[in-house]
C-alpha positions, -999 to +999 in steps of 0.1 A: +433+719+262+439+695+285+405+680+301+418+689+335+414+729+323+383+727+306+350+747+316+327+731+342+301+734+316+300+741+279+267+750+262+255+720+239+222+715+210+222+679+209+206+663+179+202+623+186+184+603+156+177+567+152+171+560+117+183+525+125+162+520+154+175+489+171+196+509+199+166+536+206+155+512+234+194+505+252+212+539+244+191+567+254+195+603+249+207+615+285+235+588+286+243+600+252+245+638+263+262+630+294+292+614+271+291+640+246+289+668+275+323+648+292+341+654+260+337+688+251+358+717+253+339+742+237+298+749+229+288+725+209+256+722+179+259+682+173+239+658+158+243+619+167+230+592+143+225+554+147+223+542+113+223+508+095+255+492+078+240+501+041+238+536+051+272+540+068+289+523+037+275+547+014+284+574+033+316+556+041+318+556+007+310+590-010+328+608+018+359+591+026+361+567-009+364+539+015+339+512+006+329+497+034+307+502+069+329+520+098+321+523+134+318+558+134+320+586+111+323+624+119+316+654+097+331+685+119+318+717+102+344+737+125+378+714+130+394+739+148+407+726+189+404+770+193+371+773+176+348+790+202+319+765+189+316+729+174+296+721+147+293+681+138+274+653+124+284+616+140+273+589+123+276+552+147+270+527+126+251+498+146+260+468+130+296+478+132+294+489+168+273+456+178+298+434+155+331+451+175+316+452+212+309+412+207+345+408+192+359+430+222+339+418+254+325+450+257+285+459+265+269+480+236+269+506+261+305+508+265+315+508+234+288+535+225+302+557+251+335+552+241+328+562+200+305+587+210+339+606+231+356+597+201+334+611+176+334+645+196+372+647+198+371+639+163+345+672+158+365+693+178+400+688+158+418+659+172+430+629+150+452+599+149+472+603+119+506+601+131+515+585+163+518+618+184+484+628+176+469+592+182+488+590+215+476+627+225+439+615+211+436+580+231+451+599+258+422+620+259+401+596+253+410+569+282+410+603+305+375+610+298+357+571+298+377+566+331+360+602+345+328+585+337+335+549+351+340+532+317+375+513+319+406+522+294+392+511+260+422+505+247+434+477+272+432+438+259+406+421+273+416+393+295 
């Protein structure tokens, strides 16, 4: 469903948690639901969750059997683009996030925003495993950052 068709509103229960606290201060729950909220298609039970590097390894780890700290990491309960609700964990790990936003010129904020809407496309059944489902996915993605003022993440930075 393109973004252009999708409900004014959707209902969401929005979980946020800070176990690694060091963005609780910068990225703030209403900026959080206000992304999540631009990138849903359906209702929505999600759960957000800043963790540390040690954490995201392990779950890195004993989920995907890659060893090693991602940026984010989503557990979709209900994968389905036609499922009439969402149900997903996303797990942003802040080290990586910090470590990547540095590397790419971006604020913390940006790049939050930007794996937060891709985290929730990721809940809701899109992926990037072949090139016409990455395409359709960043697509989406640069559609819905630019509806909320964020430039195209995937440009270079100059």
């Amino acid at each position: 469903m393109s973004q252009k068709n999708k409900p004014a509103t959707n209902k969401l229960s929005l979980s946020v948690q800070y176990p690694d606290p060091r963005l609780k201060e910068i990225i703030l729950r209403p900026q959080i639901r206000r992304w999540v909220k631009a990138a849903l298609l359906v209702p929505a039970d999600l759960t957000i969750r800043f963790v540390d590097a040690e954490e995201g390894q392990t779950l890195n780890r004993d989920y995907r059997g890659k060893d090693y700290a991602t940026n984010v990491l989503t557990f979709a309960y209900t994968e389905d683009e036609d499922a009439e609700t969402t149900e997903a964990d996303i797990i942003l790990c802040t080290d990586v996030l910090q470590r990547e936003a540095a590397e790419q010129n971006k604020s913390v904020e940006e790049h939050t925003a930007h794996l937060v809407v891709h985290g929730v496309l990721h809940a809701q059944g899109y992926d990037h495993e072949d090139d016409d489902e990455a395409t359709e996915m960043e697509s989406l993605e640069i559609e819905i950052l630019t509806a909320l003022g964020w430039p195209n993440p995937y440009a270079e930075a100059e």
